[in-house]
C-alpha positions as CSV (number, residue, x, y, z in Angstrom):
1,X,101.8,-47.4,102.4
2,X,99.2,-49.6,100.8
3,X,98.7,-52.7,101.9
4,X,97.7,-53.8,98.6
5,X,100.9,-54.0,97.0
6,X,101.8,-56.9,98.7
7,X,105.5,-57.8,97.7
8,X,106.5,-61.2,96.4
9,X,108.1,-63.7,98.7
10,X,111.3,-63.6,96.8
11,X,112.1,-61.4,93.6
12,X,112.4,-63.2,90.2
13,X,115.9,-64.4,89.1
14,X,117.3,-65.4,86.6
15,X,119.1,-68.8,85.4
16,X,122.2,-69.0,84.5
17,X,122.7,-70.1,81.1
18,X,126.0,-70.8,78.7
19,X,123.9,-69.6,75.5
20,X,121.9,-67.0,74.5
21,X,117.9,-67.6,73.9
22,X,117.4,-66.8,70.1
23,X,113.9,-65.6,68.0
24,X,111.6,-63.0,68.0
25,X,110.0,-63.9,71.6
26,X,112.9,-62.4,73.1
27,X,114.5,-59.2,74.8
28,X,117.5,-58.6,76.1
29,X,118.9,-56.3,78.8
30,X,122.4,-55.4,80.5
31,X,123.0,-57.4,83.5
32,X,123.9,-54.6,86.3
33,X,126.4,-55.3,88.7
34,X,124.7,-54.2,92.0
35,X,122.4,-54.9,94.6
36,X,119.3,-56.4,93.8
37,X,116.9,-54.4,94.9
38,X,112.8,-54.1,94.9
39,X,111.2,-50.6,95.6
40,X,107.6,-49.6,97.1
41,X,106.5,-46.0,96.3
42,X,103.2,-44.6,97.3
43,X,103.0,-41.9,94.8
44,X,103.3,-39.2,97.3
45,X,106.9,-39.2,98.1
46,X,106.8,-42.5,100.3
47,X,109.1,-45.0,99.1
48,X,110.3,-48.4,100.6
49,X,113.3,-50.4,99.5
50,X,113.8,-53.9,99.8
51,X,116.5,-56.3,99.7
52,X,116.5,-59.7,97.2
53,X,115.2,-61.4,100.6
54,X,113.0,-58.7,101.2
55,X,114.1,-57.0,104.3
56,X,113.6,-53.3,104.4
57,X,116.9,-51.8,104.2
58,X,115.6,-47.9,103.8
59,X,118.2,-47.6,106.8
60,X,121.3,-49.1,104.1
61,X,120.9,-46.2,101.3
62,X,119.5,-43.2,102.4
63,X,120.6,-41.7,99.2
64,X,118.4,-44.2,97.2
65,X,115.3,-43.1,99.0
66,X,115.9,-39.4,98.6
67,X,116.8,-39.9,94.9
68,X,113.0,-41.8,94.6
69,X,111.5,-39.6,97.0
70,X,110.3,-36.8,94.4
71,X,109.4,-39.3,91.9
72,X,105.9,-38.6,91.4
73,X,104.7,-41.8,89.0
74,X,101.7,-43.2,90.6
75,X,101.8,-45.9,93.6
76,X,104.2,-48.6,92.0
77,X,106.3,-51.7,92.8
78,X,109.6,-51.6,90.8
79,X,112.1,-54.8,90.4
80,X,115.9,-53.2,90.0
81,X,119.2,-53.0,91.1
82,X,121.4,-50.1,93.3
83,X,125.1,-50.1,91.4
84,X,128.2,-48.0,91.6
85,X,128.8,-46.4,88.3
86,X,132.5,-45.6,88.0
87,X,132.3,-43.7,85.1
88,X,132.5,-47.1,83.0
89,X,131.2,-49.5,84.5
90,X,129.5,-50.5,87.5
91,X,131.7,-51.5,90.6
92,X,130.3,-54.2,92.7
93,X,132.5,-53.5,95.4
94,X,131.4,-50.2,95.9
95,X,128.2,-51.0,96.3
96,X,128.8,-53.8,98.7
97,X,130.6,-50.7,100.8
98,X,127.2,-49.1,100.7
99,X,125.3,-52.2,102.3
100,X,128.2,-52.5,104.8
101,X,127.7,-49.0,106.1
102,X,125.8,-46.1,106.6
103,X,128.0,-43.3,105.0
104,X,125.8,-41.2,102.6
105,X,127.3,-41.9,99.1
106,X,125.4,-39.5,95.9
107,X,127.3,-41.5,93.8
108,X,124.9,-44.4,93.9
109,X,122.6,-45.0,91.1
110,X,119.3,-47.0,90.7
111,X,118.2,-48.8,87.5
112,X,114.3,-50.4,86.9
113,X,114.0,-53.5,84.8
114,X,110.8,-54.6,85.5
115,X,107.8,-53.7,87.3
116,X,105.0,-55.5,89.4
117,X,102.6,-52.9,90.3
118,X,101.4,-49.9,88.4
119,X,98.8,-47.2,89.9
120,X,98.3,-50.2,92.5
121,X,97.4,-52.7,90.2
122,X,98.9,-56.1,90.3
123,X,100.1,-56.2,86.5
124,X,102.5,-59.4,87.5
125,X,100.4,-61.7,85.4
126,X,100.8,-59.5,82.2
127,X,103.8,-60.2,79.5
128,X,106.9,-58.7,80.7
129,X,106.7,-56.7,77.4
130,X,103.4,-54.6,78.5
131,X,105.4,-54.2,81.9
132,X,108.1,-52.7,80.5
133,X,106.3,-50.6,78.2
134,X,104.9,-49.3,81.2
135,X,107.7,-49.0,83.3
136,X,109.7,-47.0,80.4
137,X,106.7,-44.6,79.8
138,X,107.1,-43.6,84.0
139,X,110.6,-42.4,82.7
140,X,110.5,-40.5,79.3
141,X,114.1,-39.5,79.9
142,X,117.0,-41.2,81.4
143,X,118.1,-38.9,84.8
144,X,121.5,-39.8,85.6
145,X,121.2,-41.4,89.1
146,X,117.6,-43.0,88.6
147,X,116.4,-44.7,84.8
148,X,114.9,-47.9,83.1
149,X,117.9,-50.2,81.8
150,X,117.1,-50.7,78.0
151,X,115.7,-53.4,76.1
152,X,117.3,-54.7,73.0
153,X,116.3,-57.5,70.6
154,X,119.9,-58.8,69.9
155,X,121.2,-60.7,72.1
156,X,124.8,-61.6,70.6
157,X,125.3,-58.1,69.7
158,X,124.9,-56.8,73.0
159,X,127.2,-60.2,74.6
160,X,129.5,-58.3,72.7
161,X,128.9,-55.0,73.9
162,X,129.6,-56.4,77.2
163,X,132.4,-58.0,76.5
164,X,134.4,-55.4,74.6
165,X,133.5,-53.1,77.8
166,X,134.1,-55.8,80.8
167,X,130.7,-55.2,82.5
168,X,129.0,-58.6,83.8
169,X,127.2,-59.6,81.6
170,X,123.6,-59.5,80.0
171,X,119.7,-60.8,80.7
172,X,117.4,-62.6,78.2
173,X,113.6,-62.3,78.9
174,X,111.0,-64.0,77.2
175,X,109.0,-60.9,75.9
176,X,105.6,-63.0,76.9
177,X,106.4,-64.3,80.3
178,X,104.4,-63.5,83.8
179,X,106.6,-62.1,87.0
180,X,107.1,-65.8,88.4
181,X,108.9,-65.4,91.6
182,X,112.7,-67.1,92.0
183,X,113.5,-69.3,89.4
184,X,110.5,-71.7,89.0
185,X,110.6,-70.5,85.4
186,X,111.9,-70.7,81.7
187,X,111.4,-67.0,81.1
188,X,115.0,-65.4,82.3
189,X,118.3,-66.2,81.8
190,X,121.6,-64.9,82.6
191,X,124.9,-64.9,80.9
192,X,127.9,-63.4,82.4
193,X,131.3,-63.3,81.8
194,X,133.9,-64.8,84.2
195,X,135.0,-62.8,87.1
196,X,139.1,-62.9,87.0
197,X,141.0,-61.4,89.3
198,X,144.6,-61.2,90.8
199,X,144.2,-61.2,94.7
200,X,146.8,-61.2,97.7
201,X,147.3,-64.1,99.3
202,X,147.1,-63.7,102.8
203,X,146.6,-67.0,104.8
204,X,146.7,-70.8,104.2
205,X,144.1,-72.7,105.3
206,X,144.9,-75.9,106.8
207,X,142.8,-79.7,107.2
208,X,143.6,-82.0,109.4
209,X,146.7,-80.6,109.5
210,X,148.0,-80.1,106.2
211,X,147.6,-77.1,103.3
212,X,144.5,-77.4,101.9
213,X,143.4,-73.8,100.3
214,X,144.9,-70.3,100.0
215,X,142.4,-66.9,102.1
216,X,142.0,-64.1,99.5
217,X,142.4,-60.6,100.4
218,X,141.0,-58.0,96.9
219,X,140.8,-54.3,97.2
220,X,141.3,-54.9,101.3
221,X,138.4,-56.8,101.7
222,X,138.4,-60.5,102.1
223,X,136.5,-62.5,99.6
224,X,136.8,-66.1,100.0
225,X,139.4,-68.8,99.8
226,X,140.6,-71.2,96.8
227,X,141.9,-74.9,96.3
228,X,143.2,-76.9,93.8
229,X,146.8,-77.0,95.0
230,X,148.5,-79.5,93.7
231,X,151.1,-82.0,95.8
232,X,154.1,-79.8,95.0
233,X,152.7,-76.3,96.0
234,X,151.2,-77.2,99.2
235,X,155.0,-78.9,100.2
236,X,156.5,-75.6,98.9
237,X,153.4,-73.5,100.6
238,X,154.0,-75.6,104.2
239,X,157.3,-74.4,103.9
240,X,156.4,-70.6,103.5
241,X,153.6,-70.7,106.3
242,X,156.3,-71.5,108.6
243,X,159.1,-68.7,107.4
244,X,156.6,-66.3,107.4
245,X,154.1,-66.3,110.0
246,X,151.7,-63.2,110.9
247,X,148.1,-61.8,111.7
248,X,144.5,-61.5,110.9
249,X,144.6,-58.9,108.0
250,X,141.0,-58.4,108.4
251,X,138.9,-56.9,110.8
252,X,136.5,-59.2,111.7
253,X,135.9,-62.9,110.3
254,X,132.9,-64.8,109.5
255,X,131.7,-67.6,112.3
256,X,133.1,-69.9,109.9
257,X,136.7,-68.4,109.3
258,X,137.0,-68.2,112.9
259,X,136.3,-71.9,113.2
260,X,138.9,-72.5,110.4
261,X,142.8,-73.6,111.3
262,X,144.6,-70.7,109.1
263,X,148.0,-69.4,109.2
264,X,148.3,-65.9,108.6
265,X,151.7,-64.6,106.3
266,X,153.2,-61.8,107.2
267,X,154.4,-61.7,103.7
268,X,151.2,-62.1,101.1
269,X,151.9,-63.1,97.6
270,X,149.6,-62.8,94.4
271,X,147.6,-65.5,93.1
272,X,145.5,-65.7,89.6
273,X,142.0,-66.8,90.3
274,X,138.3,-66.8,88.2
275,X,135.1,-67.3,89.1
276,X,131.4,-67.8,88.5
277,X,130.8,-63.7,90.2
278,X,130.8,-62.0,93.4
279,X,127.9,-62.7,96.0
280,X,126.4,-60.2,97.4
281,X,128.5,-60.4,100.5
282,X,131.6,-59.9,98.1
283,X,132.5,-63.4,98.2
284,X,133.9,-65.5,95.0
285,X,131.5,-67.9,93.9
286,X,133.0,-71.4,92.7
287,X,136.8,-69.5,92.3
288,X,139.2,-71.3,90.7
289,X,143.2,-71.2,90.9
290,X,144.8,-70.0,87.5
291,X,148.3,-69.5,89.0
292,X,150.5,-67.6,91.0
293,X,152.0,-64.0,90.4
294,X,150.4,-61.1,88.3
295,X,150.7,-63.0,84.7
296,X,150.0,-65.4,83.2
């Protein structure tokens, strides 16, 4: 691999933003739900992937580096993400399955959004526009497992889009901008809808003592724990802790979880929570408590 393509230190990310950047300087592009992901390819049929931290992780998707391994574009640096595509939209937790294990799985996709080297040229100083151009000319036509995400030039419309089809939500770039690495920038913003979700409640977390937050258990995988209980559930929820005690539903725990005093149920209940997103070790960020039961 060429040592000249030297990768940045961390990937440029976006900042989250309530609005939408308006006017002719800018572009606008789906937000996939995935793993962010940064790619090396030689132009021979070498390729490295990267994670957001950039740590090879050629060893996490196999799949990924034989889908790139034929590409035959010139030596390169793409910016991207690796996403499940269910059929309708992408499904984060799928991929997280995929950097958990080492099971071959064709049904993983990658999608380019930007691009930091071309032919081994540097072009991270140029507008994101010309980069793109680029980057889109490397792919004339959209394969189904490997493509450039488009770029659009209306960014309510395509909030919409988003909306109407519950996919995460959407990117603005400022067409002029240089690839600035993390978020020391003004140039990228993100705006995603709400993650909402009805989850099992399987433990109760206690402090000093006394109910303090309710472990999450969605699609058998645990991803986080939530407060905001007020006086009157946690009596009623101290109660229930000590009818129905149980075990660890999970596997393994985190250092931290382990540290925690919980009490497992061995009778979960469902719970109503949003949040900010899934990180990209499948836990909530910032959930909140909605209420108890399926509806609501």
């Amino acid at each position: 691999m060429s040592a000249v393509m030297d990768l940045p230190g961390v990937p440029m990310a976006p900042v989250t933003s309530p609005d939408i950047p308006t006017g002719p300087e800018w572009g606008y592009q789906i937000k996939w739900d995935g793993v962010r992901t940064l790619v090396r390819l030689d132009g021979k049929g070498g390729v490295e992937i990267f994670s957001k931290r950039v740590e090879p992780r050629n060893d996490r998707f196999p799949e990924i580096v034989e889908l790139l391994s034929p590409l035959r574009i010139g030596a390169c640096v793409l910016d991207g993400e690796i996403a499940y595509f269910d059929g309708s939209r992408p499904n984060f937790q799928r991929v997280l399955v995929g950097v958990n294990r080492k099971k071959y799985d064709d049904n993983l996709i990658f999608v380019a959004f930007d691009m930091l080297y071309d032919k081994g040229t540097d072009i991270r100083t140029l507008p994101f526009k010309e980069r793109y151009a680029r980057l889109a000319a490397k792919f004339p036509e959209k394969q189904p497992r490997v493509f450039v995400t488009d770029l659009v030039y209306d960014g309510p419309a395509l909030w919409e889009w988003v909306n109407t089809r519950e996919w995460e939500g959407i990117i603005s770039r400022k067409l002029d901008s240089p690839y600035v690495e993390a978020k020391k920038h003004r140039y990228m913003f993100k705006k995603r809808k709400e993650v909402r979700i009805v989850a099992d409640v399987v433990g109760i977390k206690l402090k000093a003592g006394y109910v303090s937050s309710l472990v999450l258990r969605y699609e058998d995988r645990y991803v986080g724990h939530v407060s905001g209980l007020d006086a009157a559930s946690k009596k009623v929820l101290g109660q229930f802790m000590e009818q129905h005690p149980g075990e660890c539903p999970f596997p393994s725990l985190s250092v931290g979880m382990k540290k925690s005093d919980v009490r497992w149920l061995s009778v979960p209940f469902l719970c109503r929570v949003t949040a900010l997103e899934f990180s990209d070790s499948g836990i909530l960020r910032q959930p909140k408590l909605l209420g108890f039961g399926d509806k609501g």
